[in-house]
C-alpha positions as CSV (number, residue, x, y, z in Angstrom):
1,X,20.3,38.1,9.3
2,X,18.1,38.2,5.9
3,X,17.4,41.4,5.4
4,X,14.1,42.4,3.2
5,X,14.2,44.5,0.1
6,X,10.6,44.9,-1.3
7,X,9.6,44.7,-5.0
8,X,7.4,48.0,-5.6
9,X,5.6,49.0,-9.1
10,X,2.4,50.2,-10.5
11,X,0.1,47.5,-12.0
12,X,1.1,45.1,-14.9
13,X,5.0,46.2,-15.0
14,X,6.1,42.8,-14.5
15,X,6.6,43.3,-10.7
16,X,5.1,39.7,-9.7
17,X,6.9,38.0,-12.6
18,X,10.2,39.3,-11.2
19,X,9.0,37.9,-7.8
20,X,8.1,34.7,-9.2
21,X,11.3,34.3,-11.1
22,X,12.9,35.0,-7.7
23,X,10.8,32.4,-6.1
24,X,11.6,29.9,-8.7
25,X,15.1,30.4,-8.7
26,X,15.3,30.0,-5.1
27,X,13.1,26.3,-5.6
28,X,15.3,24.8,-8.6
29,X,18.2,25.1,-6.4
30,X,20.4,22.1,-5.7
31,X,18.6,20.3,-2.3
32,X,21.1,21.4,-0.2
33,X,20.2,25.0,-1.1
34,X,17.1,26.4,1.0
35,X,14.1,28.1,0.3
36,X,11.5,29.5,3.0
37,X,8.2,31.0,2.1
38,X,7.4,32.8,5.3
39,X,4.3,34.5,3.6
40,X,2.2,34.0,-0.2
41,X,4.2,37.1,-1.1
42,X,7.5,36.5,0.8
43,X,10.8,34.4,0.2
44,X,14.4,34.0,1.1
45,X,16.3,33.9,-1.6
46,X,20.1,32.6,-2.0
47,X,23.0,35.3,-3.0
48,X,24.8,33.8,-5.8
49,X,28.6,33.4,-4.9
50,X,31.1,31.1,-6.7
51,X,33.5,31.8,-4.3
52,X,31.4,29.2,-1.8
53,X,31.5,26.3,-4.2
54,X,35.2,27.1,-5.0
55,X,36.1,26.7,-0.7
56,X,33.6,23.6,-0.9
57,X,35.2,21.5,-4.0
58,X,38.2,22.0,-1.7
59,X,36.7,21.2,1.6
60,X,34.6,18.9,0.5
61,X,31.6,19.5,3.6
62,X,28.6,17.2,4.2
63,X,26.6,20.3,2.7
64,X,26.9,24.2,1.7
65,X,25.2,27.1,3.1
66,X,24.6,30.1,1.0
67,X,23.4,33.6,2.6
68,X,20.4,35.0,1.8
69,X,18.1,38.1,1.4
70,X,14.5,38.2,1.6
71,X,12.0,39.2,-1.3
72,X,9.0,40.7,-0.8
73,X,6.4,41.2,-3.1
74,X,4.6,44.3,-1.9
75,X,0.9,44.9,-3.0
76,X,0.6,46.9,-6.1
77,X,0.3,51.1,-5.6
78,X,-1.7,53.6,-7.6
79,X,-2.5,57.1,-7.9
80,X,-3.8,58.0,-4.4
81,X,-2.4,55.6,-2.1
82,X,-0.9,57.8,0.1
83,X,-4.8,58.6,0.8
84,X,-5.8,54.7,0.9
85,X,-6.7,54.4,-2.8
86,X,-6.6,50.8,-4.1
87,X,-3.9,48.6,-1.9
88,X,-2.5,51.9,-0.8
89,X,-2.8,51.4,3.0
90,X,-1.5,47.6,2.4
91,X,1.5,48.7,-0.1
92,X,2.5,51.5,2.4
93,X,2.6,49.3,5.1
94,X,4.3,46.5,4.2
95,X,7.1,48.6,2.7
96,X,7.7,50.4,5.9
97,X,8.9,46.6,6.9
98,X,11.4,46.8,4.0
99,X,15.3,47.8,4.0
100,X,15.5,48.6,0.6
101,X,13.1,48.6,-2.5
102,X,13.4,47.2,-6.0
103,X,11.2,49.6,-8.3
104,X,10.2,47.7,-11.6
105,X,9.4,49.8,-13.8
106,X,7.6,48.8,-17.4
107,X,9.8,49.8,-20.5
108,X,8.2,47.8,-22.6
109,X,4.8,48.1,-25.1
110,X,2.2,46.0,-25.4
111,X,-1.3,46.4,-26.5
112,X,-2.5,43.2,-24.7
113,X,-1.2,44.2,-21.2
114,X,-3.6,47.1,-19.5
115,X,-2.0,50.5,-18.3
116,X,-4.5,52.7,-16.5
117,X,-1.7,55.7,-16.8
118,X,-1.8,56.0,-20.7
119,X,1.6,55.9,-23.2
120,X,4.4,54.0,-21.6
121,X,6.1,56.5,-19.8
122,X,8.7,55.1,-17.2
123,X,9.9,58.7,-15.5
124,X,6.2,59.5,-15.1
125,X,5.3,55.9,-13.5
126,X,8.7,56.4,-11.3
127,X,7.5,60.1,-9.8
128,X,3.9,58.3,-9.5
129,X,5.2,56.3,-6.9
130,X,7.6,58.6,-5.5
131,X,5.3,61.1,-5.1
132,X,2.7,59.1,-3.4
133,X,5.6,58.1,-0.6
134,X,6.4,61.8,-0.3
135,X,3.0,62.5,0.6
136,X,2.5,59.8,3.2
137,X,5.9,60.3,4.7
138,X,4.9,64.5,5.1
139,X,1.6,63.0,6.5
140,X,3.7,61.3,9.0
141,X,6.5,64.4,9.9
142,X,3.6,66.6,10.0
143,X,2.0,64.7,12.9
144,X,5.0,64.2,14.7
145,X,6.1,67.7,14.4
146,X,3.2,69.4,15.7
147,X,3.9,67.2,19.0
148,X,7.3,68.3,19.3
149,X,6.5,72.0,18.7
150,X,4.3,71.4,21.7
151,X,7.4,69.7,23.5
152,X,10.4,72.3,22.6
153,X,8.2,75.4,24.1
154,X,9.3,74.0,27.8
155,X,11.8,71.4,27.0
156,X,15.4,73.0,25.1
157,X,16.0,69.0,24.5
158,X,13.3,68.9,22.4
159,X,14.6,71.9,19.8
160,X,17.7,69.8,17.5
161,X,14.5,67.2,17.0
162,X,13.1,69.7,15.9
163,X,15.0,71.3,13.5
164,X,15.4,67.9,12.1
165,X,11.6,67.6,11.5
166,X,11.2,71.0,10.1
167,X,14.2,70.4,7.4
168,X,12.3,66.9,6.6
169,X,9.1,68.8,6.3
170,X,10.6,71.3,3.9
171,X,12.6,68.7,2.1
172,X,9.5,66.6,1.2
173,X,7.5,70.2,0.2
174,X,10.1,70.3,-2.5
175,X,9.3,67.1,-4.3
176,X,12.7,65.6,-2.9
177,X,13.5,61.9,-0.7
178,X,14.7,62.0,2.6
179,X,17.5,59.8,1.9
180,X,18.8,62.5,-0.4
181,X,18.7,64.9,2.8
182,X,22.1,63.3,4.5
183,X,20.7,63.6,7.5
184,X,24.0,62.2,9.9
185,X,23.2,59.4,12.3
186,X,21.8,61.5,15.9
187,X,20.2,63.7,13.9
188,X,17.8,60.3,11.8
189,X,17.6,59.6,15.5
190,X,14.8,62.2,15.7
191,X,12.9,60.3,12.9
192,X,14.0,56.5,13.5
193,X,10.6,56.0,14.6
194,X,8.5,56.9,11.6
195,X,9.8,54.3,9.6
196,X,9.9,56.9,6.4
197,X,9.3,55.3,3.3
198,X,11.8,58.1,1.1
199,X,14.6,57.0,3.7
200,X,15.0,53.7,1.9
201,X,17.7,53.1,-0.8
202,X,16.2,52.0,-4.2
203,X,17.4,49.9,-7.2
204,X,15.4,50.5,-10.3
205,X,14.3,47.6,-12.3
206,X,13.6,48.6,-16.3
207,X,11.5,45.4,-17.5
208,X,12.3,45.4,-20.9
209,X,11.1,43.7,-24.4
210,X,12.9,40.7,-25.6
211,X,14.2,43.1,-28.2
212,X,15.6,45.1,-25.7
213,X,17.5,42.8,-23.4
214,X,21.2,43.3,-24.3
215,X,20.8,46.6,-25.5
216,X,17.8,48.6,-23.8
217,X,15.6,51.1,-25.5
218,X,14.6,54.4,-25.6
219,X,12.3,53.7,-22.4
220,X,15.2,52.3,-19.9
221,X,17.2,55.4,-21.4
222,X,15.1,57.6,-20.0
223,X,14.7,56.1,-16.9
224,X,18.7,55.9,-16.3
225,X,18.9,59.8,-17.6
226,X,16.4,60.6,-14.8
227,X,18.1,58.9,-12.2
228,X,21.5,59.4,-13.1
229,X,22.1,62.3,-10.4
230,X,20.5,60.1,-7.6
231,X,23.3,57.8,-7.8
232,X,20.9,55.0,-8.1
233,X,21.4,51.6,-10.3
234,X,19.3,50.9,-12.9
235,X,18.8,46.5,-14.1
236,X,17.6,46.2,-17.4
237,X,16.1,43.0,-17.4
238,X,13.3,41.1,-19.3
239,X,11.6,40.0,-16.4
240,X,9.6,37.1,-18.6
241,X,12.5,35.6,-19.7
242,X,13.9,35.6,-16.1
243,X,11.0,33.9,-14.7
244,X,11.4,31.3,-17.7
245,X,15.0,30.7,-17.0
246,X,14.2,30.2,-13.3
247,X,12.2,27.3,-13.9
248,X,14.9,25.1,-15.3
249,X,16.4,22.0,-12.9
250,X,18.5,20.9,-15.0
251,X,21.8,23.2,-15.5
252,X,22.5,21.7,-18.7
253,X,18.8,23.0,-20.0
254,X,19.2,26.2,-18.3
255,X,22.6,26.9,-19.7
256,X,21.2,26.0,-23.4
257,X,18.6,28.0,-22.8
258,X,20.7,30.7,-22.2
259,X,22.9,30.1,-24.7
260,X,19.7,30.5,-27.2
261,X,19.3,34.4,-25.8
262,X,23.3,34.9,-25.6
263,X,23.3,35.9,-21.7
264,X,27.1,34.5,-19.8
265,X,24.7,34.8,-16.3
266,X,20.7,35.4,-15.7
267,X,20.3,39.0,-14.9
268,X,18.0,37.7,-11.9
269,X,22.0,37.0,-10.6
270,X,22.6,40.5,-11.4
271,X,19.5,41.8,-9.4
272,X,20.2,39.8,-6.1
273,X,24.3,41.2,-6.4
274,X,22.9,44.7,-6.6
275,X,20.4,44.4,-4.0
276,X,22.8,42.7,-1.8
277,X,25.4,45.7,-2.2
278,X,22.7,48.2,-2.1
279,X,22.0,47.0,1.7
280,X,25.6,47.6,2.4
281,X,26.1,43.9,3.0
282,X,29.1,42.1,3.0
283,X,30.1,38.3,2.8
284,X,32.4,35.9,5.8
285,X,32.6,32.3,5.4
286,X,33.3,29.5,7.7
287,X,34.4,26.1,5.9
288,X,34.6,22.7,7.8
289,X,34.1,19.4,6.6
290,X,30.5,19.7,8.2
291,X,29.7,22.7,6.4
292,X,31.1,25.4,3.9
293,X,28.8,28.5,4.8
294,X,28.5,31.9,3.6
295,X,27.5,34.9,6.3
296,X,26.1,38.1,5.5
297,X,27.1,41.3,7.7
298,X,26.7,44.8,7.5
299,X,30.1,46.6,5.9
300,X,32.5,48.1,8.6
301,X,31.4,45.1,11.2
302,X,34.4,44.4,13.9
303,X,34.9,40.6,14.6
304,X,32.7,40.3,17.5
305,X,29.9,42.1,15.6
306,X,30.4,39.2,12.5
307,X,30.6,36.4,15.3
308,X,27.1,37.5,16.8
309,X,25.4,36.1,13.5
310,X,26.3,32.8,14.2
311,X,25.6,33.0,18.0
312,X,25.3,35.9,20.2
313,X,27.4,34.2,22.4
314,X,30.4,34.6,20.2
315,X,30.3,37.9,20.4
316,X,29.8,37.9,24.2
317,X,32.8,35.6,24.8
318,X,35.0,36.8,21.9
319,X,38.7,36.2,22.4
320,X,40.2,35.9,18.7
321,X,39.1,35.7,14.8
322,X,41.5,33.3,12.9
323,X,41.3,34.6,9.6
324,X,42.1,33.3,6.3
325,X,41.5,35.2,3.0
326,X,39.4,33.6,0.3
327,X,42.5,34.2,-2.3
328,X,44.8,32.4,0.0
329,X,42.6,29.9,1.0
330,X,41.8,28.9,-3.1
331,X,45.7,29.4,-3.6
332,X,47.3,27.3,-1.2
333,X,43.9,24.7,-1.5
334,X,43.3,23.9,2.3
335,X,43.9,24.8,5.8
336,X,46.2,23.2,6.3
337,X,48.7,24.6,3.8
338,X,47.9,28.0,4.3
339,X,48.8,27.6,7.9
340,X,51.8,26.0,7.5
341,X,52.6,29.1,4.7
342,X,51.7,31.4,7.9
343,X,48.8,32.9,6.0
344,X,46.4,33.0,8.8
345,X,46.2,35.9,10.8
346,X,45.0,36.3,14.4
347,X,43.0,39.1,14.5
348,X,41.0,40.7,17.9
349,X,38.0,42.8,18.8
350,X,39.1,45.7,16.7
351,X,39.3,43.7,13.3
352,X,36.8,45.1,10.7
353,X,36.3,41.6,9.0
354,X,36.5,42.4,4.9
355,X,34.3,40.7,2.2
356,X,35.5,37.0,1.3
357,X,37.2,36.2,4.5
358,X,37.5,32.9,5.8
359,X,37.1,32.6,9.5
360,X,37.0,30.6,12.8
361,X,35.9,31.9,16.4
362,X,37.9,31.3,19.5
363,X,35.7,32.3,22.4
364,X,34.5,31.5,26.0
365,X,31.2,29.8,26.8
């Protein structure tokens, strides 16, 4: 169940470069790692976890299985797209595919590299894009509320939608996202079906200098200052230095590389964490001497639910989880062992399966 989180940004922020380091990270992967390019501008990438090659130096499986998200790297947006300017129509509707965007923003200067919007200025380039997502998501309320006006006049049904579409209405008026509306789950059922593009969560990337790549700089400050009351997460990143690092095959090259810039992990790692968390994901494994295997669910997913990823029958003919945790499992070094420690729990249809557990299906065909 990849889910897709879409790169967004204005022109030369370094928006494909973080897409290509993505892409590249994803292709010097060991060959039992995958890599899919569904589209020119699409990829499934794996989530780093070392908790899969710890259960797999103990189970020792023909191959391992990480999970995945996919990347998608949405056309670039200007001033205007929310009235078709540039790649407008083609950046607004490709995100509406998205789950969640990653906003690179430029924090960086350089005469070389053009900027049609003048000084850097990374709040201004962040309410650029904002602004234009506002507009096209009023375009869409708008339309759909003057249909349900229409509609509540004979139909009482019709009145809670709404009120929902007038508050959205007003909400976008003000300059504001609809995410930041907490609109509760029936009442986003009266705007499910306008795929709003403000409704999205959002991870900010700040593409800094190589100056700035342990420390920051005055730009990324004043991007995390204007976002610090959204609750959103901003990656400071050099995005050119990520794409470099992708490109190594050989770990021992990549890690001396890295040793060069002083950096314990790639902050590419960072990125694919954050987006994973931001999409409210969590992490099961299964591990067999076939395969060790990481699955991603939503958080708050019952046992039958987590099952269903594998195969929808699972979930249909559920009739117990046995569940290991990933501390026990590492601890007591196999199966085995942690059975006969009666560690593993038998858990049923009400289970909510937690992040890091090891588990194997009992069902009926």
């Amino acid at each position: 169940m990849a889910l897709k989180a879409g790169i967004v940004g204005l022109p030369n922020v370094g928006k494909s470069t973080l897409f290509n380091a993505v892409s590249s990270s994803a292709k010097a992967q060991a060959s039992n790692y995958r890599f899919c390019t569904i589209e020119p501008n699409t990829g499934l990438v794996n989530v780093p976890d070392p908790r899969l090659n710890a259960l797999a130096s103990l189970v020792n499986p023909e191959r391992i299985v990480p999970t995945q998200i996919e990347i998608v790297d949405i056309a670039g947006l200007v001033r205007g797209a929310s009235k078709g300017e540039g790649l407008g129509n083609k950046f607004l509707a490709n995100i509406r595919e998205v789950d969640a965007i990653i906003h690179v923003i430029r924090c960086f200067e350089d005469d070389n590299i053009l900027r049609d919007e003048g000084p850097i200025n990374p709040v201004g380039d962040k309410e650029i894009i904002e602004t234009e997502l506002q507009l096209k998501d009023l375009e869409s309320v708008e339309k759909k509320l003057q249909r349900t006006e229409k509609m509540a006049k004979t139909d009482p049904k019709m009145k809670a939608e709404l009120d929902v579409l007038q508050r959205c209405q007003e909400h976008l008026n003000k300059g504001k996202n609809i995410i930041s509306l907490g609109l509760g789950k029936e009442e986003k059922s009266a705007i499910d079906d306008l795929f709003l593009l403000t409704d999205k969560p959002v991870l900010y990337v700040a593409n800094v200098d190589e100056a700035s790549m342990h420390t920051g700089n005055k730009f990324s400050e004043a991007l995390m200052d204007a976002v610090k009351n959204e609750g959103n997460e901003v990656i400071v990143m050099t995005n050119a230095i990520e794409a470099q690092i992708a490109e190594f095959e050989n770990p021992d090259d990549k890690a001396m590389f890295m040793e060069e810039y002083k950096m314990d992990e790639p902050a590419l790692d960072r990125l694919i964490h954050s987006t994973y968390k931001l999409l409210n994901l969590s992490t099961y494994f299964t591990a067999g001497v076939q395969e060790v295997r990481a699955w991603t669910i939503h958080k708050g997913w019952k046992a039958p639910q987590a099952a269903s990823v594998i195969h929808t029958d699972f979930e249909k003919g559920f009739i117990r989880a046995e569940v290991i945790s990933y501390d026990d499992f590492v601890s007591y070094g196999s199966e085995a062992k942690v059975k006969e420690a009666g560690k593993m729990r038998v858990e049923g249809k009400e289970y909510i399966v937690k992040d890091g557990d090891v588990m194997h299906f009992r069902f009926n065909v």
